[in-house]
N, C-alpha and C positions, 0 to 999 in steps of 0.2 A: 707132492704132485708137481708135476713140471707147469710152469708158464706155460699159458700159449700166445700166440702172435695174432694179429691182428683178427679179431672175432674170434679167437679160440683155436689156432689150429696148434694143434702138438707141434714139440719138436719131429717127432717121429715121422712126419707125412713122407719123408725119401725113403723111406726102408718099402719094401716088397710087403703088399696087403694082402696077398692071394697065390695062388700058384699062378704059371704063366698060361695056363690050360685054360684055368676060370677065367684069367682075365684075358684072354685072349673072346673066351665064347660071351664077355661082358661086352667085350669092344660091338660085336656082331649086334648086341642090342644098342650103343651107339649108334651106332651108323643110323641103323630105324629110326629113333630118336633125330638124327640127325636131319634124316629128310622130312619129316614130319616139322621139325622148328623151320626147315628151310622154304616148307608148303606155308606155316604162319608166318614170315618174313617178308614170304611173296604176298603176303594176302594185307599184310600193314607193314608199318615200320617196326624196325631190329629194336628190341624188347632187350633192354641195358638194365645191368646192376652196376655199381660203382662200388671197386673197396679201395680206401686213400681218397680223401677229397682236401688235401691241400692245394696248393698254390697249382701244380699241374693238372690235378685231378681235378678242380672244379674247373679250368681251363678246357678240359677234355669233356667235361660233362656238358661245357655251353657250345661246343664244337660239335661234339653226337649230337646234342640236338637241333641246330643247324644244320646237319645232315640229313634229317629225320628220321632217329633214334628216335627210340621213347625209351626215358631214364624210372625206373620200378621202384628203385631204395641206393640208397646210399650208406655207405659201412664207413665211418672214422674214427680214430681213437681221441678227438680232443672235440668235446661239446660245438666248439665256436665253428670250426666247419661243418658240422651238420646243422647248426643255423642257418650260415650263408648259403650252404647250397638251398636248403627250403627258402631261401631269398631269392633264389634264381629260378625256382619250381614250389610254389607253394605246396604245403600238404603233401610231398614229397616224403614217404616212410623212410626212416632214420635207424641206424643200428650202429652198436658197437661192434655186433658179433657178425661176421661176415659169413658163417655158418648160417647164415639164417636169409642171406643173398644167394649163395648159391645153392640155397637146396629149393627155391622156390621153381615151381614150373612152370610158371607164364615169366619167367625172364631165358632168354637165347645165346645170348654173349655179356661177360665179363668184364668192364674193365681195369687194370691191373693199376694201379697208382701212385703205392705204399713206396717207404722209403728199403732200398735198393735190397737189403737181405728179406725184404716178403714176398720179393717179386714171384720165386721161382716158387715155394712155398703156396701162396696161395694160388697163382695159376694153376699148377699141378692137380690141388685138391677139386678148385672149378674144371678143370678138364673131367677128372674121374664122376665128378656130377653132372657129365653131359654140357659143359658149358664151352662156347668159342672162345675166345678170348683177345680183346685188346690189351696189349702190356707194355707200360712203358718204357724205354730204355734206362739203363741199359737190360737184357732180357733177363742176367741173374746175375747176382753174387758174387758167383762164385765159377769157374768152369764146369766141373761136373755138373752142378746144378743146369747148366746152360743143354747140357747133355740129355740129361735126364729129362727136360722139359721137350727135348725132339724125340725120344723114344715113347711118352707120356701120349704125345701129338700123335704120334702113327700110330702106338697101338689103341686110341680111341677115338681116331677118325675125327677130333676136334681141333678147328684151324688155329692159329695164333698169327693176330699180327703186331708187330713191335711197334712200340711207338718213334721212329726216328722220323717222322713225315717228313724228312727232305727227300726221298724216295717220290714223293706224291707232288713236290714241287714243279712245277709250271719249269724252273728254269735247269731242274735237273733232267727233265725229261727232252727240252731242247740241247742242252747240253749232250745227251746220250745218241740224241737225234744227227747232231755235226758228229761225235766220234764214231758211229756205225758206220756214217758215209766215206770215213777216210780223211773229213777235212785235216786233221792235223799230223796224218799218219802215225807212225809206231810212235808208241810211248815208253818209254824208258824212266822216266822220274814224275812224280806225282809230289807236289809240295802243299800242304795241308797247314792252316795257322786258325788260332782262335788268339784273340785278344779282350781280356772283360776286364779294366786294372779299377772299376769302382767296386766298393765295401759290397753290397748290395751282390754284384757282378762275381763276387767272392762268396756267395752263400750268405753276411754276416747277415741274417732277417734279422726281422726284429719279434722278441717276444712279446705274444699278445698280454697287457697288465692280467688278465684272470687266468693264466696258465698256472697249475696246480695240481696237486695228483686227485683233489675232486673232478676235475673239469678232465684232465688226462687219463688214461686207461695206459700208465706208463710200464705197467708188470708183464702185460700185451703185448706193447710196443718193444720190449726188450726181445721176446720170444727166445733165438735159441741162441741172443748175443752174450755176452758176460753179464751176472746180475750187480747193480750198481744202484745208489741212492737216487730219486728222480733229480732230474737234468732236464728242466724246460729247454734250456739254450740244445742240448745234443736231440730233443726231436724235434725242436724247428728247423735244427739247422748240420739235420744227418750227416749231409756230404761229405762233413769235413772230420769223419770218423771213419777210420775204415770197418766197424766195428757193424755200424750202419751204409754205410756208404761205399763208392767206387773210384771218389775223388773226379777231378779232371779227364782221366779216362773214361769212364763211366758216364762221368756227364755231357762231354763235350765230344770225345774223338768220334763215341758212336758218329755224329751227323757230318764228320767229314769223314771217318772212314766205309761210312755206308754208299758216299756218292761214289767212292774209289771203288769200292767191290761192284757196283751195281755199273758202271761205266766200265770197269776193264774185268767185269766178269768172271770173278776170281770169288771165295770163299774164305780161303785162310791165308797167312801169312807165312811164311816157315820161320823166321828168325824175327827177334825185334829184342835192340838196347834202346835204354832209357837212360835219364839224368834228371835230377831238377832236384829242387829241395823249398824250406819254406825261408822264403828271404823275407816277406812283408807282415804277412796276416800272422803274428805269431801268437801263441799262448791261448787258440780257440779252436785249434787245430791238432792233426796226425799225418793228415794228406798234404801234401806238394801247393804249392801257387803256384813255381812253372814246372812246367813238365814237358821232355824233348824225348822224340823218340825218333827211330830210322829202322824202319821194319825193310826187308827185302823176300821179296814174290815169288824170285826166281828167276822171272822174265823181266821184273820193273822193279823199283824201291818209291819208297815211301816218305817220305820226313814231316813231321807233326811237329809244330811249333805251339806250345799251348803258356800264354801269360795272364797269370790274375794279379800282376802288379805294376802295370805299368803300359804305355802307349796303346793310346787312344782311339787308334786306327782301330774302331772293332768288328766286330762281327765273325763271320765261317766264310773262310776263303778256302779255293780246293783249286788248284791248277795241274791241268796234265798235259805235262813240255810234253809235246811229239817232234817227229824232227820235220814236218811239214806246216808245224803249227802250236799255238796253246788255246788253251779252253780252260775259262775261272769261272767257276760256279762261284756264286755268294747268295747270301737270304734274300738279295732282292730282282737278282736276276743273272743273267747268264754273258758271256762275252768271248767272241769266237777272235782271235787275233792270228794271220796265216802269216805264215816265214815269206817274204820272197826274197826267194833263193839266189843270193850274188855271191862268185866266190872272187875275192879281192886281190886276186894274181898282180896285183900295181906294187902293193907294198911288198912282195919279197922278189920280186923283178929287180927292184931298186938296186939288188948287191951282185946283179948279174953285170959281166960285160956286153956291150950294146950289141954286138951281133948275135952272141947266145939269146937276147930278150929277146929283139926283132923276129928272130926262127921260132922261138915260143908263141910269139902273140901271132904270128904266120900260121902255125900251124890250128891256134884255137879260137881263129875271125869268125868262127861259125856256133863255135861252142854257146849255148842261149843261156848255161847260167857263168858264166866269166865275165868279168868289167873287161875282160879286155878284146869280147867277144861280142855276141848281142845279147848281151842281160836287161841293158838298157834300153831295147828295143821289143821286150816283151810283155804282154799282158800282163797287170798287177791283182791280187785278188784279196779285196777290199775287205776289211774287219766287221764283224757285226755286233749288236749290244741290244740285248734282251733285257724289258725289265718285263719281271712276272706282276700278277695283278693278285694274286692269291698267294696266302702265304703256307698251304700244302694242309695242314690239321682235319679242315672239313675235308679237302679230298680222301685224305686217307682213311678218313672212317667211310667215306662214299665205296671206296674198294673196298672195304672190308664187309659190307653190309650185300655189296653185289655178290661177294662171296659166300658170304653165308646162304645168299641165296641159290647159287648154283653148284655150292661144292666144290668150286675151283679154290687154287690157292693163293690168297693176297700177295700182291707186290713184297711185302716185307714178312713171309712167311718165316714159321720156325726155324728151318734151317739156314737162311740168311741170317738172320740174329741172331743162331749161335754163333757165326761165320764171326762176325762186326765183335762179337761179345769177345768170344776169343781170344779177338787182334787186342781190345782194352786190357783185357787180363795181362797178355804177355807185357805191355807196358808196365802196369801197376808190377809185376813178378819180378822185373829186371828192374823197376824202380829200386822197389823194398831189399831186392840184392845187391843195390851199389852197382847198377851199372852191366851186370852178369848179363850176356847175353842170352837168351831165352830161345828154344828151338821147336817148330810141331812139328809132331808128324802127322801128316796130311792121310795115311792111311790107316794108321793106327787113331787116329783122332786123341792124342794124347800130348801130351808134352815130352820132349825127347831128354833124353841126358845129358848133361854137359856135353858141349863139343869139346 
């Protein structure tokens, strides 16, 4: 009998349940479904299951309800987080089997939590049971999966939003506000960096002393990955597996390249090379500590600077040079810096003879961006510096909750987060090939062939 994954779901949940007839005339009872959860939504707060309640997942579950979520059960594979979350929500029902969160009918939406190969898995199964779905980044695994979870979406009318909340940031939304207006005009380079160089910063958690395959549901938590002896250290500390995990892409570019899609309006990348390897964290790992990538748009490029060993400068920076200006998004707020435009005709004057200058700076005494003209005489236009006061998590379930209730589609809907999901894959793909550059095609929605 096959494992299943977290609460029992088969490997088999991607394969075709039905013909596309039936499940098309299923969809039709969604939707009913759909506006009927959206009539009790309106009538109280968005009725939450939880599956994954670790370190983000219980993060997310004190966030929804902040929001004014109401949280129904919570589904985890290791005893001690179904404790602490009933720490945070007393008497709070408890399951290992998340078959048994989304088949209940007084919960509305989902949220998605599990370490990174259950994502698209268990969404998928809560969509076909009529459920919304909050999911957190990155949205899947895998590409196809990421696919599959946007065909999933529209043929049953149920929304998904990812979880990248810098989308819902206070300072990505002023940020988007300067770049709509023109302040920094066209954008040609987008330069992106994460810095995290602590253990911690690195994935390395710590395991809890009663981790165990009593306390663990570890046969579960393996689902459709390779079967292996239990490994407390590999499900505390997934990421740095790609067996479970997405690595640094995965984790981290999502939130800078979601501010790059959602600012220049774009969905996929066409090409992206990578580079990096494991220089620090060795011997607990498969995934990278740095990772570089240089994706290109078409119209703009991209470069991703990602270190987990080193300078301290950290946090998610995102700047997009224009040639009228830059704009850096960070976690804590936003910062508009505008070019004034001086073109410096003085230094290469210098190797003219003086009558050829003199006719030069003659003829351009009017010109308003020349030093040798009125540059100097023209209005300057002053830099600004946005801190946010919120750091995006409650907003983002605020959207998502207004949407459930009217139907619309969240800021960070399925198809944006296959978009971000992607862009991570093609890094992690050109990693794992040394550097190969990687190509989409944008209309095929595919990966291209070597160039």
């Amino acid at each position: 009998m096959k494992s299943a994954g977290p609460g029992g779901l088969e490997d088999s949940v991607l394969t075709s349940e039905s013909t596309r007839r039936a499940f098309l005339a299923g969809s039709g009872a969604a939707a009913l479904t759909a506006r009927g959860q959206a009539a009790q939504a309106g009538a109280g707060g968005v009725r939450l299951g939880i599956v994954g309640a670790g370190i983000r997942g219980l993060e997310l579950m004190q966030a929804a309800i902040n929001a004014g979520g109401k949280i129904m059960e919570v589904c985890d594979l290791y005893d001690g987080h179904l404790r602490r979350a009933q720490e945070i929500q007393p008497n709070t029902p408890a399951t290992r089997d998340y078959r048994q969160v989304i088949s209940r009918a007084d919960i509305d939406a989902v949220i998605v939590a599990t370490s990174d190969h259950w994502h698209a898995p268990v969404a998928i199964a809560a969509m076909k049971a009529g459920k919304d779905i909050y999911c957190e980044k990155p949205m899947a695994h895998t590409i196809p999966e990421a696919l599959e979870m946007v065909r999933v979406s529209r043929e049953s009318g149920r929304l998904v939003q990812v979880g990248s909340q810098s989308l819902s940031m206070e300072s990505t939304q002023k940020g988007k506000q300067w770049f709509d207006a023109g302040e920094i005009g066209r954008v040609f380079m987008v330069q992106c960096s994460i810095y995290r160089p602590s253990a911690i910063g690195a994935w390395r958690y710590p395991v809890p002393p009663d981790a165990s395959p009593e306390t663990i549901d570890w046969e579960r938590f393996l689902g459709n990955a390779p079967k292996r002896a239990f490994d407390a250290q590999r499900f505390f500390q997934f990421r740095n597996w790609w067996e479970y995990g997405t690595g640094i892409a995965g984790d981290e570019y999502v939130h800078l390249l979601s501010r790059v899609h959602y600012l220049m309006n774009v969905q996929y990348p066409l090409s992206a090379v990578a580079n990096g390897g494991i220089y620090k964290w060795r011997g607990d790992r498969d995934v990278p500590d740095i990772h570089n990538t240089l994706y290109d748009y078409g119209n703009f490029q991209v470069q991703v600077s990602a270190n987990l060993v080193s300078n301290w400068d950290g946090g998610e920076i995102v700047r997009f040079m224009g040639d009228k200006g830059t704009i850096e998004l960070t976690e804590e707020g936003a910062r508009l810096a505008p070019y004034n435009s001086v073109e410096d005709y003085s230094y290469p004057l210098e190797s003219w003879p003086k009558d050829t200058k003199e006719r030069f700076i003659a003829e351009h005494k009017n010109d308003p961006e020349a030093d040798v003209g009125t540059a100097k005489q023209q209005p300057k236009r002053e830099g600004v510096a946005f801190t946010q006061q919120r750091e995006g998590t409650e907003d983002h379930f605020k959207n998502l909750f207004d949407c459930i209730r009217t139907r619309r589609q969240p800021v960070e809907n399925v198809e944006f987060g296959c978009g971000t999901a992607v862009a991570c894959h093609m890094a992690n793909i050109s990693y794992r090939r040394k550097g190969e550059r990687v190509l989409w095609d944008r209309e095929q929605r595919k990966l291209s062939p070597k160039a």
